[in-house]
C-alpha positions in Angstrom: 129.8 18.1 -42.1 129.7 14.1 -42.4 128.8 14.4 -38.0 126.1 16.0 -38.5 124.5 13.8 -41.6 122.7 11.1 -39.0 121.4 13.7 -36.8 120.1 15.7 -40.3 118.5 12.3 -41.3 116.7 11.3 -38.1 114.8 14.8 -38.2 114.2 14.2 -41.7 112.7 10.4 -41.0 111.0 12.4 -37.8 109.5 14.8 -39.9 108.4 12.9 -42.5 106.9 10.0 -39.9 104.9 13.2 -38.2 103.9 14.4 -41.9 102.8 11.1 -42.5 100.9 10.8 -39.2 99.1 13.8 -39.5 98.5 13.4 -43.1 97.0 9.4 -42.2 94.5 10.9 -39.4 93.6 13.9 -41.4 92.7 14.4 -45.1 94.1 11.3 -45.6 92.6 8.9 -43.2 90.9 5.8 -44.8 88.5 5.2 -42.3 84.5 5.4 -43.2 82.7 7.3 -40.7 79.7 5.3 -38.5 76.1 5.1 -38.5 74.2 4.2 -35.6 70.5 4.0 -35.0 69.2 4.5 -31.6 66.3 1.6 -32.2 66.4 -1.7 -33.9 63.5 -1.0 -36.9 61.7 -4.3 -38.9 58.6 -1.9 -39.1 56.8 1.2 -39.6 52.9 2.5 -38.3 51.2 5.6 -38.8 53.9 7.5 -37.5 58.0 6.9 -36.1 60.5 8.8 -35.0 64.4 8.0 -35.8 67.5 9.2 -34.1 70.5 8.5 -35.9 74.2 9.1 -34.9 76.4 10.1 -37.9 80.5 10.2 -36.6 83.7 10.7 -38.0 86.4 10.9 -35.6 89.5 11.6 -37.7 88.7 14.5 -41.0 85.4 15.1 -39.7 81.9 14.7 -41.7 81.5 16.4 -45.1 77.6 15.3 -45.6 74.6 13.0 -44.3 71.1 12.0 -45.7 68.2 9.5 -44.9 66.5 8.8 -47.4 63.2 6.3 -47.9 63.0 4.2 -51.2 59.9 2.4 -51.9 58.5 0.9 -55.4 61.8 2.9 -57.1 60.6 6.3 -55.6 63.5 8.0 -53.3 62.1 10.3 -50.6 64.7 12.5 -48.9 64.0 12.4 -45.1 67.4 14.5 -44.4 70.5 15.9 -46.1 72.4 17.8 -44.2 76.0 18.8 -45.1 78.8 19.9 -42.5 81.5 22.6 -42.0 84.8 21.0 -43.1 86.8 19.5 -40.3 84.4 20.6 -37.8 81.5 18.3 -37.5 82.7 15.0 -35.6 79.4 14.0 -34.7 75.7 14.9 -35.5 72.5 13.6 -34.0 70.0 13.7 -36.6 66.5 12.9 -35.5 63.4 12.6 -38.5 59.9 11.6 -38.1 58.7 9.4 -40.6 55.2 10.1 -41.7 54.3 7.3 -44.3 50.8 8.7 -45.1 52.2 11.7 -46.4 54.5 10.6 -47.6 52.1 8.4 -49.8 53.5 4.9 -48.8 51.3 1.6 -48.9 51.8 -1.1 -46.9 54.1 -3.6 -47.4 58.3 -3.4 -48.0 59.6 -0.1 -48.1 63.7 0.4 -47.5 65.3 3.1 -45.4 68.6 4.2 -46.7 71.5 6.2 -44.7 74.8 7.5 -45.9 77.6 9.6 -44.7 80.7 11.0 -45.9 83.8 12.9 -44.9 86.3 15.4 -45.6 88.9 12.9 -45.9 90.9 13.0 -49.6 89.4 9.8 -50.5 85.4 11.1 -49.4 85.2 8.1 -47.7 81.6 7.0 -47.8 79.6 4.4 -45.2 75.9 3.5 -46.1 73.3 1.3 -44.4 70.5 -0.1 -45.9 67.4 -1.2 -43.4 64.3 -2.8 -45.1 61.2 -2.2 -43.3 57.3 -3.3 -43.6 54.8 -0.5 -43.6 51.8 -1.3 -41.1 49.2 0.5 -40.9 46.8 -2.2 -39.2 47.0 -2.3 -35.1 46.3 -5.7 -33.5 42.9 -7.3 -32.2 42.7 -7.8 -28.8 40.1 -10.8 -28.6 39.9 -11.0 -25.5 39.0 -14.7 -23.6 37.7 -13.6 -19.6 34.6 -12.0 -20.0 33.5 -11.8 -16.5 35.4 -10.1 -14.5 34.5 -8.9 -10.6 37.1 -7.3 -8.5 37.3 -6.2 -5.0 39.5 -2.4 -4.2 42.8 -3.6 -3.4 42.4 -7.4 -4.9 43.9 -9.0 -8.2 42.1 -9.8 -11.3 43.5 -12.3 -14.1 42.9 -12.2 -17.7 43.5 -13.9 -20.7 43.4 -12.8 -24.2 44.9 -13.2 -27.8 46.1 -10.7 -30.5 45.5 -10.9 -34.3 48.9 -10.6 -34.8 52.1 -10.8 -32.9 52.9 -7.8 -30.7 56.0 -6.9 -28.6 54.4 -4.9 -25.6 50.6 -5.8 -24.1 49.2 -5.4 -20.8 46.1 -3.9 -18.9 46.1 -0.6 -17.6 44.5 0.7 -14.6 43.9 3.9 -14.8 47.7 4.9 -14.7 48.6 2.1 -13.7 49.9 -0.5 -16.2 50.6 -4.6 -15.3 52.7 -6.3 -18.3 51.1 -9.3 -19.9 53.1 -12.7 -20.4 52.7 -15.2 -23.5 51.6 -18.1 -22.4 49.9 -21.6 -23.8 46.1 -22.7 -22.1 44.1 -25.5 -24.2 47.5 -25.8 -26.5 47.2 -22.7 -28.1 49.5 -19.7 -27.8 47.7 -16.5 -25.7 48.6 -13.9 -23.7 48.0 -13.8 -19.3 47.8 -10.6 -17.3 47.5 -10.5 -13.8 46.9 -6.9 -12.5 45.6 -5.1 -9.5 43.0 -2.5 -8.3 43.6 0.2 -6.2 41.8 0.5 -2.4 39.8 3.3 -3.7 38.6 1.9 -6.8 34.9 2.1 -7.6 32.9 0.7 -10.2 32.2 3.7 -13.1 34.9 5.7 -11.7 38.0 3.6 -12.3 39.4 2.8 -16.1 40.8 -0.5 -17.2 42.1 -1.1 -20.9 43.9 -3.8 -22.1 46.6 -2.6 -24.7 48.7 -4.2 -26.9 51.2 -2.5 -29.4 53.1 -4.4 -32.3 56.2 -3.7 -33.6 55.5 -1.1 -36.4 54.4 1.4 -33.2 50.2 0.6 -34.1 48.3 0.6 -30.5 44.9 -0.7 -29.8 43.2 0.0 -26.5 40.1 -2.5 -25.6 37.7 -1.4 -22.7 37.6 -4.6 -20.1 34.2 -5.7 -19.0 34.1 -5.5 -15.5 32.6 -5.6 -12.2 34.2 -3.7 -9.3 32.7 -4.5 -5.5 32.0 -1.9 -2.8 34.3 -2.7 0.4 34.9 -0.7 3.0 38.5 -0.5 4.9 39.1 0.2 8.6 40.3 3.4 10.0 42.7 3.6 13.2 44.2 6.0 15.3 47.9 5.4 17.0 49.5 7.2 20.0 53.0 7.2 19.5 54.6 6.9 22.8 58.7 8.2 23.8 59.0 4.6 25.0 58.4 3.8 21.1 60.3 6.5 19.4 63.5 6.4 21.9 63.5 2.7 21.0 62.8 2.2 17.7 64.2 5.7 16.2 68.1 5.1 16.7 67.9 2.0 14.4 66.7 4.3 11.4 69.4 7.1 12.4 72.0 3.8 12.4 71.1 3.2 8.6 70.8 6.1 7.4 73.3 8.9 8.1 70.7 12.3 7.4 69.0 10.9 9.9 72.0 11.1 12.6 71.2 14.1 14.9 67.7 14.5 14.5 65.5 14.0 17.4 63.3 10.8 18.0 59.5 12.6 16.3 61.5 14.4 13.4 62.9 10.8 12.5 59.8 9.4 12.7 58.0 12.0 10.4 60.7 11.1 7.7 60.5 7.2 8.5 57.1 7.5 8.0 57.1 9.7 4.3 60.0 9.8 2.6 61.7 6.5 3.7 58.3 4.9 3.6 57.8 6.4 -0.1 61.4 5.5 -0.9 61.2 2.0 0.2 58.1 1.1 -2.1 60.2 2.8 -4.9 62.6 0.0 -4.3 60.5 -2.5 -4.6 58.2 -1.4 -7.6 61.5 -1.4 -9.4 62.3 -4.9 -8.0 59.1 -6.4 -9.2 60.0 -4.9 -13.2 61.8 -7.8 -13.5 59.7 -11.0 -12.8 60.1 -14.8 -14.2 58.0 -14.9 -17.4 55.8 -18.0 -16.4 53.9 -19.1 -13.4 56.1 -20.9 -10.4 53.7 -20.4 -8.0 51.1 -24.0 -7.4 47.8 -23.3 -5.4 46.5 -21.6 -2.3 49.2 -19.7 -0.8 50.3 -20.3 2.8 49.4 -18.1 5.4 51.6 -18.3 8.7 51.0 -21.0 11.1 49.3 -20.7 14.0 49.4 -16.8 14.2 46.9 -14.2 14.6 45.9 -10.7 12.4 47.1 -7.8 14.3 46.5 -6.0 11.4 44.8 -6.1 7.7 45.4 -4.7 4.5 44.2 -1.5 3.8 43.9 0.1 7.1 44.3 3.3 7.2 46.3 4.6 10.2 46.4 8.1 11.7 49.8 8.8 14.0 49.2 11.0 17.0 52.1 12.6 19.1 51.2 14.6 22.3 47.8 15.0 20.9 48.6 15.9 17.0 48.3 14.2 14.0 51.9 14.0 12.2 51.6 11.2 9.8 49.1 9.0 7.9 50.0 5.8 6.0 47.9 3.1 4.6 48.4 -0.8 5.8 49.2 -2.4 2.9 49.6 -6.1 3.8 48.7 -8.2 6.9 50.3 -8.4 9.7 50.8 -12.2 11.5 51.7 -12.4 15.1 52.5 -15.7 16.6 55.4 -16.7 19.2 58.8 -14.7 19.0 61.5 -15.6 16.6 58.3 -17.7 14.7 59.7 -19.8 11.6 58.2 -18.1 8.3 57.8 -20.3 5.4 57.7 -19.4 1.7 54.1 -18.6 1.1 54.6 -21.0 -2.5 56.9 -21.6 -4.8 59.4 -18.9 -6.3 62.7 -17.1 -6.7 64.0 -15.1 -3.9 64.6 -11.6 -5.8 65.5 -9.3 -2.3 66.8 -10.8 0.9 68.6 -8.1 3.1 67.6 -4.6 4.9 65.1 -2.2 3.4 64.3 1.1 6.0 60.4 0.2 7.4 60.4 -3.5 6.5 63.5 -4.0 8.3 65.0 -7.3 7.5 62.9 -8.2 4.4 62.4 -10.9 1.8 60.8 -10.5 -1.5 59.8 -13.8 -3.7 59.1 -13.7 -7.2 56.3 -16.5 -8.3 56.4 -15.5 -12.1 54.2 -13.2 -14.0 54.6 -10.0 -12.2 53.3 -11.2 -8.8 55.5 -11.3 -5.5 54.9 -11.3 -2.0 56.5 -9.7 0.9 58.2 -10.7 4.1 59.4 -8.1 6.5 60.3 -7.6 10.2 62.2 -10.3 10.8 64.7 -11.2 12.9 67.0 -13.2 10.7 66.8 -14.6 7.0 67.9 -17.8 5.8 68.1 -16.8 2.3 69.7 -15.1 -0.2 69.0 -13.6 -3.8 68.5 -15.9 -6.8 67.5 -18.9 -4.3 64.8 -21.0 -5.6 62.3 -22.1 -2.8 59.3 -24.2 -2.1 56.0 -23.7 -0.7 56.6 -24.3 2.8 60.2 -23.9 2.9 61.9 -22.1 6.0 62.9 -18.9 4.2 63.8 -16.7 8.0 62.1 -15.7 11.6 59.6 -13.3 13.0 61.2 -10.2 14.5 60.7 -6.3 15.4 63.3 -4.9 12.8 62.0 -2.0 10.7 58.8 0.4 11.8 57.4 -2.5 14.0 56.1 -2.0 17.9 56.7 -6.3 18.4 57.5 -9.5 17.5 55.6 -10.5 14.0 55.7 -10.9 10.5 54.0 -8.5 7.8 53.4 -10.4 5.1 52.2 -9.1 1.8 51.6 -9.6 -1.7 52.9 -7.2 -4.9 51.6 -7.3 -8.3 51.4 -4.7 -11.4 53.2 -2.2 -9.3 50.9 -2.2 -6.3 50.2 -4.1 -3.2 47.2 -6.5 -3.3 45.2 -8.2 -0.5 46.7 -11.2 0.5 43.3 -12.7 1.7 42.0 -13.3 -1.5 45.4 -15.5 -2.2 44.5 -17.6 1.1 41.6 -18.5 0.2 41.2 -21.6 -2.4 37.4 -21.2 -3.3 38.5 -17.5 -4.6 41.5 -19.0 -6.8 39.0 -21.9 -8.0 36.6 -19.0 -9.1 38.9 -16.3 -9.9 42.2 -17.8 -11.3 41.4 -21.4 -12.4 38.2 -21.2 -13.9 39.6 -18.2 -16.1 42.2 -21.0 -17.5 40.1 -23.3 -18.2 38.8 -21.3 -21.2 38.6 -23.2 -24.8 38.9 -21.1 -27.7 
C-alpha cells in the first residue's frame, strides 16, 4: 500500500490544482469585466448615439446599464441583464436624446456599470462627465467676394463663435477640410476648395460647415460668383502602332490584363484603371501638412509648350467607333526628351513611384489640402517624405503611363478634385484671389 501513497497524492494535488483552476476562471474569478466606448465624449448636442462594449471573458456577464445623472436625477438609458455564463460580450448601442429627456445645458454625467456571474459579482463602473450643448457655432465668415472659374480654386477665410473639431466648405457633394490658421494675429480658420468643370452660377451649392464637439452643425450659404468658360472638345484616332506599343506596359503591371488584346486593354486603361488611379490619389491627398509650405506663383516647366489643357474633353475612336471618353484634367508640357522637371514650389513629396495612366508619377503636398501632379516621366529623383524647394530637380520628362510621347503632365489637386493649374501660374490671379483674401483685418 505505502507504493502507491505518492502516486495517490500527485492525483490528489492534480485534482485539486485543476479544481482550483477551474474554480479561479469560473465562479470564482476576481477579475471585473470591461467597458469600452466606441467614441471619446466631452459633449452632447441635440442628439448622440453611443456604442458601448460590455465583456467578461472568464464567468461571463450577469447585468449592464447606462444610466445619465444630472442635477441628482438618474435616467436609465439601458439595463439589460444576461443568461448566466453565457453572455461574454454585448454591444449595447443607445441614443441619447437630451430634450426629452428634459436636460439643460450645462454638466450632466454619463454613468456605466457591469457585473458578472463570478461568486464575488464583480462589478466595473465608469463615470464620463459631459456638457450639454445645445448652441451650434457661428460661422462669421471674413471673404465676402468670391468669383470662381469651373474647374479653378477659391480660398476662404472665416471664424467660428466657438471652437469646433470638423469645418470646411462643401461643394455640392463635394467637401474640402478647413485648416486653423493665424492672419492679422488672430486665430481663424482657411479653406481652399475647388469647383467642378461643369459648375454654373445658380446651379451649383457651396456651404461652409462647421460642427463642434457636442455633434451641433451649422451650414452658412457662401456668397459667390461663378464665371461662364467654355472647355475644348477633341477627337483621337487610336492607331495599332499606339495600342501594340503602349498596351503591353499596362498588361506588364497588371496581371488581369495579361492575355487580353491591345483595344480590350485599352478600354480598361481608359475606365477602370483611369477611375482606380484617381481613387489613389484622392486618398493620398486626405492626408495633407496642416499649414501652408507653398511661397508664390508656382512654376510652370521651362521652355515647353501646351500640347494639351485642362479640361479637354477627349473622344477615343478605333476603326471608326467611339470606345472611350475621358476628361483632360491637367496640362500637358512638351519640351525636349528626358526634360528636367522642377518642383512647381515648395512641399513634401507624398507619392513617388508607378501609378497605371500617370506612369512614373510624383505627387507634392504644399500644405492645406492642395498638391500637384507630375506624371510620365522617365525617371524620378525622389522619394516619399522628401522635402523640396521650388525649383528643385524632383525627375525627367518621359512616355511612361497612357502617353503617345515625350512630356510632362503636370497638374494640380485640391479638396478631392483636379484644378486648373493656369490660375496657379499666373501671379496677378494669386495677388487678387489668394493674397488679397489674407490681407483681411477683423
Amino acid at each position: 500500500m505505502k507504493t502507491y501513497r505518492p502516486h495517490i497524492i500527485a492525483v490528489l494535488i492534480t485534482l485539486i490544482a485543476g479544481l482550483g483552476f477551474w474554480f479561479f476562471n469560473s465562479w470564482g474569478e476576481l477579475e471585473k469585466p470591461t467597458i469600452q466606448l466606441d467614441q471619446e465624449l466631452t459633449a452632447i448636442g441635440r442628439s448622440k448615439t453611443l456604442n458601448i462594449a460590455f465583456a467578461d471573458r472568464k464567468s461571463g456577464l450577469s447585468n449592464s446599464t447606462v444610466t445619465m445623472i444630472q442635477d441628482n436625477q438618474t435616467q436609465v438609458l439601458s439595463s439589460l441583464t444576461y443568461a448566466d455564463s453565457v453572455s461574454r460580450e454585448s454591444n449595447v448601442s443607445v441614443t441619447i436624446d437630451p430634450v426629452a429627456m428634459k436636460l439643460h445645458e450645462g454638466p450632466a454625467t454619463l454613468h456605466f456599470s457591469a457585473r458578472d456571474n463570478s461568486l464575488w459579482k464583480n462589478e466595473a463602473t465608469l463615470t464620463v462627465p459631459v456638457n450639454i450643448d445645445f448652441m451650434p457655432p457661428q460661422i462669421f465668415l471674413l471673404t465676402s467676394t468670391n468669383i470662381i472659374n469651373p474647374g479653378g480654386t477659391c480660398v476662404i477665410l472665416y471664424r467660428t463663435s466657438k471652437p469646433v473639431i470638423s469645418s470646411g466648405v462643401k461643394v455640392d457633394n463635394n467637401f474640402s477640410p478647413g485648416y486653423a490658421t493665424t492672419v492679422s494675429d488672430k486665430p481663424c480658420i482657411i479653406s481652399y476648395f475647388s469647383i467642378p468643370t461643369d459648375a454654373r452660377h445658380g446651379g451649383t451649392t457651396i456651404k461652409v460647415i462647421a460642427g463642434d464637439q457636442a455633434g451641433n452643425e451649422t451650414l452658412s450659404a457662401l456668397p459667390n460668383l461663378i464665371r461662364k468658360k467654355k472647355f475644348r472638345s477633341d477627337k483621337m484616332t487610336l492607331s495599332e502602332n499606339f495600342l501594340q506599343q503602349k498596351m503591353p506596359e499596362f498588361q506588364s503591371h497588371t496581371p488581369l490584363l495579361q492575355g487580353k488584346t491591345p483595344i480590350d486593354t485599352f478600354i480598361y486603361v481608359n475606365g477602370k484603371m483611369r477611375e482606380d488611379n484617381d481613387s489613389t490619389i484622392r486618398d493620398i491627398s486626405r492626408t495633407s501638412n496642416p499649414r501652408q509650405l507653398w511661397e508664390g506663383t508656382f512654376l510652370r516647366m521651362k521652355d515647353a509648350a501646351p500640347m494639351a489643357l485642362f479640361g479637354d474633353k477627349r473622344k477615343y475612336l478605333y476603326q471608326g467607333k467611339v470606345i472611350g471618353e475621358s476628361i483632360h484634367m491637367g496640362i500637358d508640357l512638351a519640351s525636349t526628351t528626358n526634360a528636367p522637371v522642377e518642383a512647381a514650389n515648395n512641399g513634401i513629396v507624398a507619392y513617388a513611384g508607378y501609378l497605371g495612366i500617370y506612369g512614373n508619377f510624383v505627387m507634392i503636398d504644399h500644405g492645406f489640402g492642395f498638391f500637384t501632379l507630375y506624371g510620365h516621366l522617365s525617371s524620378i529623383d525622389v522619394k516619399k517624405g522628401q522635402e523640396v524647394k521650388k525649383g528643385d530637380i524632383i525627375a525627367h520628362t518621359g512616355s511612361s503611363g497612357l502617353a503617345g510621347g515625350d512630356h510632362l503632365h503636370f497638374g494640380m489637386f485640391l479638396g478631392g478634385q483636379f484644378v486648373n493649374p493656369q490660375e496657379w501660374w499666373d501671379p496677378h490671379w494669386i495677388a487678387d484671389n489668394v493674397t488679397k483674401k489674407m490681407a483681411v483685418s477683423f
